[in-house]
C-alpha positions as CSV (number, residue, x, y, z in Angstrom):
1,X,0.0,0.0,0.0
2,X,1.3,3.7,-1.1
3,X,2.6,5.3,2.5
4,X,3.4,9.2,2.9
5,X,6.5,10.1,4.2
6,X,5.5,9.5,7.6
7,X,4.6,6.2,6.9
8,X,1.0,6.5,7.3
9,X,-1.2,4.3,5.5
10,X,-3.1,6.0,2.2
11,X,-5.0,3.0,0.8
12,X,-6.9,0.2,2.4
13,X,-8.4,-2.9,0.8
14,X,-10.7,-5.1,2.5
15,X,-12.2,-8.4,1.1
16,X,-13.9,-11.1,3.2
17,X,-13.2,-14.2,0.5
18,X,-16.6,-15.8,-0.9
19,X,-16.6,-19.7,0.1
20,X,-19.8,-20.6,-1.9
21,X,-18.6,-24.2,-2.7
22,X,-21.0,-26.0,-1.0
23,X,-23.9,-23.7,-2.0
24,X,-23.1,-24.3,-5.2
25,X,-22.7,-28.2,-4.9
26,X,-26.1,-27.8,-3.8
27,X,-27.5,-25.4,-6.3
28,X,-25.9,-27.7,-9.5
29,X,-27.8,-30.9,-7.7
30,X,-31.0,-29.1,-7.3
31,X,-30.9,-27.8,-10.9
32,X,-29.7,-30.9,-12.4
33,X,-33.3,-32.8,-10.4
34,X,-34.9,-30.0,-11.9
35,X,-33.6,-29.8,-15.7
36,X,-34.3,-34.0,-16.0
37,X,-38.0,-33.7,-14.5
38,X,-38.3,-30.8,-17.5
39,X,-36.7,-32.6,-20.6
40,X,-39.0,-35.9,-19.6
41,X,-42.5,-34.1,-19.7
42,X,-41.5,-32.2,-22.8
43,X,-41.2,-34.7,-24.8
44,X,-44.6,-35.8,-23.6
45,X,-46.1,-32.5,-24.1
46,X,-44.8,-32.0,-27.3
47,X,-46.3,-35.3,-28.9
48,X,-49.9,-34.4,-27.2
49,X,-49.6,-30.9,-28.5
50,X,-49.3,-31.8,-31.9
51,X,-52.1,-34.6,-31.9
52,X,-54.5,-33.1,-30.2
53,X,-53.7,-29.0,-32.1
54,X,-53.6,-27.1,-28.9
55,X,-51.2,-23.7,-28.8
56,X,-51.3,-24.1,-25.2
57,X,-49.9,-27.1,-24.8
58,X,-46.7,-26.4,-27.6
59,X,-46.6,-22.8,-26.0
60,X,-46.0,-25.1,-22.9
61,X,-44.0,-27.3,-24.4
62,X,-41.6,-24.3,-26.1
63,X,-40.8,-22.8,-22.6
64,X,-40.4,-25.7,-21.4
65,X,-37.6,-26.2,-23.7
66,X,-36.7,-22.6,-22.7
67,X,-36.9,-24.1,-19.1
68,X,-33.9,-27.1,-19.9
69,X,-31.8,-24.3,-21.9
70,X,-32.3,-22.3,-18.9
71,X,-31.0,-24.7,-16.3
72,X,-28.3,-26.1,-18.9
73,X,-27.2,-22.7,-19.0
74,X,-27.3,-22.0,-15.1
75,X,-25.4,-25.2,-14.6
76,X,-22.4,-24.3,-17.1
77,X,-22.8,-20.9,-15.4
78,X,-22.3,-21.9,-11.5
79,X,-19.2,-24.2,-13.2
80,X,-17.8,-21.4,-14.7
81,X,-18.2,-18.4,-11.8
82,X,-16.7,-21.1,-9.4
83,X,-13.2,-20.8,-11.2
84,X,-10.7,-18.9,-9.6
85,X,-9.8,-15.1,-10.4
86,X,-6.8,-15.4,-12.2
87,X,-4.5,-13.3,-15.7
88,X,-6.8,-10.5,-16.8
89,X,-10.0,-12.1,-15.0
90,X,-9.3,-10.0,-11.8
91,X,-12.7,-10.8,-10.9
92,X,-12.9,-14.7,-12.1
93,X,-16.0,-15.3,-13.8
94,X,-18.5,-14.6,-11.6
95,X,-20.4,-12.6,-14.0
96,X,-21.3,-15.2,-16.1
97,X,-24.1,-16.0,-13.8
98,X,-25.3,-12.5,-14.9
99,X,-25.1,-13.4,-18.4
100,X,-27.0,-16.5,-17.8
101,X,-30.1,-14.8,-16.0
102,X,-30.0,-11.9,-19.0
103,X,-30.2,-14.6,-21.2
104,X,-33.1,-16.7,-19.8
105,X,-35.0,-13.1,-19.6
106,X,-34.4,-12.3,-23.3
107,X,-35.4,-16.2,-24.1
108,X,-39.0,-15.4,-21.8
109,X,-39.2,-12.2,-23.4
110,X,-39.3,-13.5,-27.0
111,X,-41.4,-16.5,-26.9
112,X,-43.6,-14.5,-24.9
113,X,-44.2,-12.2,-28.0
114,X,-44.3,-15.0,-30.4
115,X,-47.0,-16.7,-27.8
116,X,-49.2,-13.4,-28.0
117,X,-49.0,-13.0,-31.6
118,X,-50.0,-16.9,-32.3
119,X,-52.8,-16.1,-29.4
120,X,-54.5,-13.5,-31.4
121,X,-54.4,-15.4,-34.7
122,X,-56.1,-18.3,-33.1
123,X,-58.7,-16.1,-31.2
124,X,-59.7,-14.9,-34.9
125,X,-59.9,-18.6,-36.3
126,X,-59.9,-20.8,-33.4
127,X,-58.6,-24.5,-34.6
128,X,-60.5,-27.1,-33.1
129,X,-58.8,-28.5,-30.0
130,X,-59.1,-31.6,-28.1
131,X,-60.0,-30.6,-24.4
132,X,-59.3,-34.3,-23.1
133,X,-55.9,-34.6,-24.4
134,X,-55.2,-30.9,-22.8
135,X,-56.7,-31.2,-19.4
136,X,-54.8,-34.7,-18.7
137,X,-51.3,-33.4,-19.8
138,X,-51.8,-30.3,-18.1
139,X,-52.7,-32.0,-14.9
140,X,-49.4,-34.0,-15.1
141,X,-47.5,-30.9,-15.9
142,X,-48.8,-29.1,-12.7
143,X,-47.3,-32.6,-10.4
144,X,-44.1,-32.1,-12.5
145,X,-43.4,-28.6,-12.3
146,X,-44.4,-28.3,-8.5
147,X,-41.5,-30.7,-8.1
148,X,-39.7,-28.9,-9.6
149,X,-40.3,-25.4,-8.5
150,X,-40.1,-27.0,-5.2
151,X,-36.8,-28.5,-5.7
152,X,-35.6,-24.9,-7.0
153,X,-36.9,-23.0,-4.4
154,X,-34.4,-24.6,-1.6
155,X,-31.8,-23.5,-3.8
156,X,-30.0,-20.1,-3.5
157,X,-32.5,-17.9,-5.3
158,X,-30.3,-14.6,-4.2
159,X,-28.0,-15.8,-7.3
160,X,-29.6,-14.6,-10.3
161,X,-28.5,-17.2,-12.3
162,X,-30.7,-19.5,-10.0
163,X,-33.6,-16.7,-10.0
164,X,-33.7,-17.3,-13.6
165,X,-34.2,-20.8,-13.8
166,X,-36.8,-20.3,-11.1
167,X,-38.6,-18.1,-12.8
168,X,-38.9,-19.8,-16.1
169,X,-40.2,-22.9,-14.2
170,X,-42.9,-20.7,-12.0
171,X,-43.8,-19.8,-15.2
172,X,-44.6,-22.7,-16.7
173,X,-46.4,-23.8,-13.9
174,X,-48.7,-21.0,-13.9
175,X,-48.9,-22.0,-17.8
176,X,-50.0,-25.5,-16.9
177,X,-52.5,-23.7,-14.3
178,X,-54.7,-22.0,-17.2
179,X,-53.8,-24.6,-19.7
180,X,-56.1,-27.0,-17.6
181,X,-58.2,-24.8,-17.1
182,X,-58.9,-24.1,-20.7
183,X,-58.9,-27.8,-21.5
184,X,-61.7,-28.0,-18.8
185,X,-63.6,-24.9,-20.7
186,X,-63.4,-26.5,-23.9
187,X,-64.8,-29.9,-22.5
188,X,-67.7,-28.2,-20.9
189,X,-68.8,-25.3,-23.3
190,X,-66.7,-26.4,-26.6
191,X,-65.8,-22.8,-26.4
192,X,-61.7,-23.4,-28.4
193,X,-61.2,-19.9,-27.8
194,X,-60.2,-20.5,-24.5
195,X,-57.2,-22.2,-25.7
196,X,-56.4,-18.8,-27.0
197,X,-57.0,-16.6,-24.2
198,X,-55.1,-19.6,-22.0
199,X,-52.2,-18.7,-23.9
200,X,-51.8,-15.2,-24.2
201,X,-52.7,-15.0,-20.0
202,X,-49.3,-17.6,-20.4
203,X,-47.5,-14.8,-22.6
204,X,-48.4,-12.0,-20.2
205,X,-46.7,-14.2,-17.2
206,X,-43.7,-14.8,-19.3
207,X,-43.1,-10.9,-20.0
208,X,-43.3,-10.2,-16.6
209,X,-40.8,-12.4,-15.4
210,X,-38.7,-11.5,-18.4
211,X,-38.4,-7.6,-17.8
212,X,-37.4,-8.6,-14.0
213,X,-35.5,-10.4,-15.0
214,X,-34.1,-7.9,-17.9
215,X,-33.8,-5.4,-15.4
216,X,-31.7,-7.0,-12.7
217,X,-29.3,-8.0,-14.9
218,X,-29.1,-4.9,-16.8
219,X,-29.0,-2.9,-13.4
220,X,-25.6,-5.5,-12.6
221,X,-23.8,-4.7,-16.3
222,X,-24.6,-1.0,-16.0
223,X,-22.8,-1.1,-12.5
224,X,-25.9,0.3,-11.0
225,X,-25.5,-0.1,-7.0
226,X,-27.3,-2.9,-5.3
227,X,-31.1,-2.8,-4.2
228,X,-31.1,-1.7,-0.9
229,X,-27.9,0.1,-1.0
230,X,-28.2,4.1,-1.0
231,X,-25.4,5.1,-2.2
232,X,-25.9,8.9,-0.4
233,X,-27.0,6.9,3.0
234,X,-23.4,5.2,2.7
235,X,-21.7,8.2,2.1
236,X,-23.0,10.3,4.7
237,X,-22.9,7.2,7.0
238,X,-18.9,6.8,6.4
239,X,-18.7,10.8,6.7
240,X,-20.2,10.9,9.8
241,X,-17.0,8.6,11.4
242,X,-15.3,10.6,13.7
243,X,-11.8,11.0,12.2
244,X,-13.5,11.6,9.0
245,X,-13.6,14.8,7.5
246,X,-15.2,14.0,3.7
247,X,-15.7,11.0,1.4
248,X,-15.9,11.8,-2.3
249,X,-15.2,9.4,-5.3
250,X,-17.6,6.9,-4.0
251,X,-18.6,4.1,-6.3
252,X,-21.0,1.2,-5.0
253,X,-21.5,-1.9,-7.5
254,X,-22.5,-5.4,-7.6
255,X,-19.9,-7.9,-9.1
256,X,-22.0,-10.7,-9.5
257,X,-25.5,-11.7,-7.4
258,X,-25.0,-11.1,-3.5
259,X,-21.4,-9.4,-4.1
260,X,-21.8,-5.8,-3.2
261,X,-18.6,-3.9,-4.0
262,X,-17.2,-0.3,-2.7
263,X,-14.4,2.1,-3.4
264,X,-14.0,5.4,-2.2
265,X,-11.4,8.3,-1.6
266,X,-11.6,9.5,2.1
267,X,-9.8,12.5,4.1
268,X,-9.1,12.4,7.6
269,X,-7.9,14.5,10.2
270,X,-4.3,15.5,10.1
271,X,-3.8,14.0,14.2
272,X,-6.3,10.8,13.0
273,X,-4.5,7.4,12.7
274,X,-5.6,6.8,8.8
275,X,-5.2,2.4,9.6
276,X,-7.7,3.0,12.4
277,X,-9.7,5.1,10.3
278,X,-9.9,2.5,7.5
279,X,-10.3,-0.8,9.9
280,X,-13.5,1.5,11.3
281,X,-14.8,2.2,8.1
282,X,-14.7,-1.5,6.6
283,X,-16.0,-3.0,9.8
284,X,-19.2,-0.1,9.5
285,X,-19.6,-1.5,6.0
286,X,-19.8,-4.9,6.7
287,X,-21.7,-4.3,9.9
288,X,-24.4,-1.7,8.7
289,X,-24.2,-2.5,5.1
290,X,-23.2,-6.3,4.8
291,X,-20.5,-4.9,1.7
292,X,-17.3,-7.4,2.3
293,X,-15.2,-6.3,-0.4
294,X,-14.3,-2.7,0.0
295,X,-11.2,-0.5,-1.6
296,X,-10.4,2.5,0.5
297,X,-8.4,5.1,-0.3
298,X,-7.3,7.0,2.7
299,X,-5.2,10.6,3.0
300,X,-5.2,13.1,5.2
301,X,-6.4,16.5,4.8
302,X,-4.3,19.5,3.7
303,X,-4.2,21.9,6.2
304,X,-1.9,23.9,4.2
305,X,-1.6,24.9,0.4
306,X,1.5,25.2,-1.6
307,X,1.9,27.7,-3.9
308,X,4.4,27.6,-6.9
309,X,6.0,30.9,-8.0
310,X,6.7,31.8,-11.5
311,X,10.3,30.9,-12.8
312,X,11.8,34.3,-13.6
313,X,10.2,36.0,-9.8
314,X,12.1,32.8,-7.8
315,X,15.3,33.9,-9.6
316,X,14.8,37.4,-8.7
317,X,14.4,36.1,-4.9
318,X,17.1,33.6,-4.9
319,X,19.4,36.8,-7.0
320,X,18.4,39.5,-6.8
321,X,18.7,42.1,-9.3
322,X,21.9,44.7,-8.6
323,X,21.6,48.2,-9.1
């Protein structure tokens, strides 16, 4: 660390390693349960869809493939975050879990719009659709995807990359939800419509989830800080230290899903001990803030200002002129 003359300390870096091993151990087993109960029933769903014409059920059966991409992803994600930081990578690649959860939200985001535009078209010219076929694979696909929604939600759903996978599946169980339901409208009215309406109310969850999760990940690559974290309130927090005289430069950031980050430029008094100062300040940041990694710049203030005088009126002063 840089050191004035007087040896006091001008930086200070603080960073509480990350020992998500076993939560991750846990997380790949959990997704893997997940990803096999998925790529079963779509096969299933896909053969039933076809024979008995229902957009429903293929709208299913397309996020559900979304679904196994999803986890797939997720699992070469967690693989990939878990290597060390190393060369260039300063930060591993943790962030990859960031591009995984962008990706599942663009993937919910697109079939969704291709959902409500094959919605509409079939509300104008309903096909006929066999309510049986739909009610009975829709009422397996509920069993399936509450075991696995289940077996997702003991997993660490702070991690985005996890969050996504979640989603996608609470998604398609909600699908199955008003899939059987339509299957049971078309067996008691004959109304086909209702296959329709099923899926665009499918389309409309699907964009939701999408744009949070579009958002989250976007708020992550545009190094926005954390929800939760007020980056004033911090500032003014740290300010308020006695010791402390300002805090400027301050930069809060999220490296990856549940790793806050902070860096800052702080001025002390001239009698304050600046390594005091700086083991205070982490220890408020991990106490008050829960932020582990922290980079601290730490000087004293000037009490005193130099001021440079021109070249030609220090040679005048150093020799003067003779008369």
């Amino acid at each position: 660390m840089p050191r004035d003359h007087n040896g006091h300390d001008h930086g200070g870096h603080g960073h509480s390693g990350h020992s998500h091993g076993v939560s991750a151990d846990a997380d790949r087993g959990k997704l893997t349960i997940a990803l096999g109960l998925i790529v079963v029933f779509m096969a299933f769903e896909v053969a039933v869809g076809v024979i008995s014409h229902s957009l429903a059920l293929l709208s299913d059966a397309a996020h559900m493939l979304t679904d196994a991409a999803a986890i797939g992803l997720a699992l070469v994600a967690l693989r990939l975050a878990a290597r060390p930081a190393k060369g260039s990578m300063t930060y591993g690649l943790k962030r990859t879990e960031i591009l995984s959860a962008q990706f599942n939200g663009a993937t919910l985001l697109i079939l969704g719009l291709l959902i409500v535009y094959e919605g509409i078209r079939r509300l104008i010219t309903p096909p006929p659709v066999q309510g049986t076929a739909v009610l009975i694979v829709a009422l397996v696909g509920i069993v399936v995807n509450l075991a696995a929604t289940y077996t997702l939600s003991k997993a660490n759903r702070q991690s985005l990359n996890v969050e996504g996978s979640f989603q996608h599946i609470l998604t398609d169980l909600a699908a199955f939800i008003f899939t059987a339901i339509a299957g049971a409208v078309i067996i008691l009215t004959g109304f086909h419509r209702a296959d329709g309406i099923a899926s665009l109310v499918i389309a409309a969850i699907m964009l939701y989830a999408a744009y949070g999760l579009l958002k989250a990940s976007g708020r992550v690559f545009l190094e926005a800080a954390p929800e939760g974290l007020d980056p004033d309130a911090i500032g003014h927090r740290m300010a308020a230290l006695a010791g402390v005289t300002e805090v400027h430069d301050l930069h809060v950031w999220e490296v990856t899903s549940g790793f806050p980050a902070l860096s800052a430029h702080v001025l002390v008094l001239v009698d304050s001990d600046c390594h005091q100062v700086s083991h205070k300040l982490k220890r408020l940041l991990h106490d008050e803030f829960d932020i582990e990694h922290t980079t601290l710049q730490v000087d004293h203030e000037h009490t005193q200002l130099l001021s440079i005088e021109p070249a030609e009126q220090r040679a005048q002063t150093v020799h003067p002129a003779r008369g």
